[in-house]
N, C-alpha and C positions, 0 to 999 in steps of 0.2 A: 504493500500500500504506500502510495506515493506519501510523502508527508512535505511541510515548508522547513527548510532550515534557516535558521531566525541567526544571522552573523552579527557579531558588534564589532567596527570596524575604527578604530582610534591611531593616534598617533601624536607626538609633537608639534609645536606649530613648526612649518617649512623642512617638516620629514618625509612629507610626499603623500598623503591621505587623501588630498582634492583628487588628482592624477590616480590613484589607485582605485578609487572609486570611479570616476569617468573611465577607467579600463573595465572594472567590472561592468557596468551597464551597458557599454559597448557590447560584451557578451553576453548578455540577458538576465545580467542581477536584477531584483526589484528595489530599488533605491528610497529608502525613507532616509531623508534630510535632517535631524535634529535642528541644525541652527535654523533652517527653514521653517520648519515649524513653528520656532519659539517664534519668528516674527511673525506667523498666521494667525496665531492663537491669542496676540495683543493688539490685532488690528484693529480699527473705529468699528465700535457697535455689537464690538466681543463680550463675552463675561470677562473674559481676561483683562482685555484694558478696564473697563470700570471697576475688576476689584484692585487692579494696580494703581486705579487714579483713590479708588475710595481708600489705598495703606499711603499714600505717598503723596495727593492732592492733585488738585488740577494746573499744580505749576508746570505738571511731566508732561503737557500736554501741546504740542505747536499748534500753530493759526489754525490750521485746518482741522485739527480737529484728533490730529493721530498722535503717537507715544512720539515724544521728543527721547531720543533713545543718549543722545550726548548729553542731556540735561537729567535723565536717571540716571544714566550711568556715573554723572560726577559727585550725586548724591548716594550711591551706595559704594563709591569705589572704596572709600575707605572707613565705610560703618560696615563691622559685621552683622550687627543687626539686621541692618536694612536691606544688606543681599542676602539675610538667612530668608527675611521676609518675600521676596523679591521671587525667590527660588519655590519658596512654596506657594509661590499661586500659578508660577509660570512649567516648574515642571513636572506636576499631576496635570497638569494640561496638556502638554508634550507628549509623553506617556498613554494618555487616551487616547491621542490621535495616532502616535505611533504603534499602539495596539490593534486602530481601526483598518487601518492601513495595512499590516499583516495578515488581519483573520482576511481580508480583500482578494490576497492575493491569492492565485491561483495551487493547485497541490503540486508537489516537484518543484516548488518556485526557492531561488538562493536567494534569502531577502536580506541586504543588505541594509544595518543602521549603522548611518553617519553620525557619530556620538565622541564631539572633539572631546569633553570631558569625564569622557564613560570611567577610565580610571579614578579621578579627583573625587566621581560622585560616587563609586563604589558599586555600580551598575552590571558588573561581570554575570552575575549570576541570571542578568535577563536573557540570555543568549545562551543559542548553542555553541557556539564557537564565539573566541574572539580574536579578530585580526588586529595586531597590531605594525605598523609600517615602522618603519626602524633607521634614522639617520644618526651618524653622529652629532656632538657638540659643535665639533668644528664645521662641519658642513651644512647643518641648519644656521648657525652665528651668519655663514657667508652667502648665505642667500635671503638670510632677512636683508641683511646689508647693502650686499651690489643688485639682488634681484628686488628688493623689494622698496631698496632707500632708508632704511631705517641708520638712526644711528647704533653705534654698538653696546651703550648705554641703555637704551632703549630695548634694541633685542636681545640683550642678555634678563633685563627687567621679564621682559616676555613670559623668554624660557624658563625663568628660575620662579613664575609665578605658580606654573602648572606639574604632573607632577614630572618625579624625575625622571631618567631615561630603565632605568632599574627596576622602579615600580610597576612600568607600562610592559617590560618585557616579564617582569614575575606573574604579571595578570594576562598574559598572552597563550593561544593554543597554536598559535600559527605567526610567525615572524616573518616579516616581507622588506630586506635591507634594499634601502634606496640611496647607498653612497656613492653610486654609479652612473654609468649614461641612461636614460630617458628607454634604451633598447633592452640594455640589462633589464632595468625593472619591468617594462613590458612583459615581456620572454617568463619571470618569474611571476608576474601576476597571471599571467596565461595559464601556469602549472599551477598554482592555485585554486584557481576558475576549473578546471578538468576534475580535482580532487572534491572540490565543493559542489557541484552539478552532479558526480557518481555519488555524494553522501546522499542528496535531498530524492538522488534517485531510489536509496536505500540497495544501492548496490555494493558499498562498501562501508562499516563501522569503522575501519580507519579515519584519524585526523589529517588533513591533508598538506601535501608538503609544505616544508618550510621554504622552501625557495634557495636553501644554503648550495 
């Protein structure tokens, strides 16, 4: 009996997780987005924006009518309170809909969740697998930097916010190192994609390769 296999798919920021995901779906993942969510579920006329406007008021709120996202954010960046508050009306929201989205998809389906902070939140146990994408220190530092303009005070700040590189690979069932060319990581997302389409086909209980 075909069943869904439910991936959690994380990584570092500028480890390679956008791209590994746009390779999956290319080959027929079902892609639920977390961060996309989290902006769907606070749009104008949500429950979510009105219980974000009713903990935090209508200062969060621009001309038009939607979440000023730079103006909550500079009021919870450094209250823990306020982003404990913040977190709980926005990710049992998240969650519902990434539930909806699942039971949606079709049997045999590899349903990929985009979950930048599946680690941080502690989220492992939602899934059957968890992919985690794998750069180093030095090679994420250098592509915040030349790829992305950041200063290096800045994307060290980033990286050292989230968790560490240790943590992500102890909560891992599947590693996918991306220190490499753009064709490397292809080639090993590809072997991955093969492993994970025979689990959901329930053709193999093996974990699928690590790409090493």
């Amino acid at each position: 009996m075909l069943s869904v296999l439910s991936v959690g798919l994380t990584g570092g920021i500028a480890a390679g997780k956008s791209e590994v995901s746009r390779l999956l779906v290319s080959y027929g993942a079902v892609l639920i987005d977390s961060d996309r969510i989290a902006r769907e579920v606070v749009e104008p006329g949500t429950d979510g924006l009105a219980a974000v406007v009713a903990a935090f008021g209508p200062g969060v709120l621009a001309p038009d009518g939607s979440l000023d996202r730079p103006r909550l954010g500079a009021l919870v960046f450094s209250d823990r309170e306020g982003l404990r508050t913040l977190n709980g009306i926005v990710h049992p929201l998240v969650r519902e809909r990434s539930a909806a989205l699942q039971a949606a998809a079709p049997p045999g389906s590899v349903v990929v969740n985009d979950v930048p902070l599946l680690v941080e939140n502690g989220l492992q146990s939602l899934y059957d697998l968890v992919v985690v994408v794998d750069a180093s220190p030095e090679t994420r530092l250098r592509r915040l930097t030349e790829d992305r303009g950041m200063s290096e005070d800045d994307a060290r700040a980033r990286m050292a916010a989230q968790a560490t590189r240790e943590q992500r690979l102890a909560a891992a069932d599947v590693v996918i190192p991306n220190d490499g060319t753009r064709e490397e990581l292809a080639e090993r997302v590809r072997e991955v994609w093969q492993s994970l389409e025979r689990r959901a086909r329930g053709e193999s209980p093996e974990r699928p390769a690590t790409g090493d």
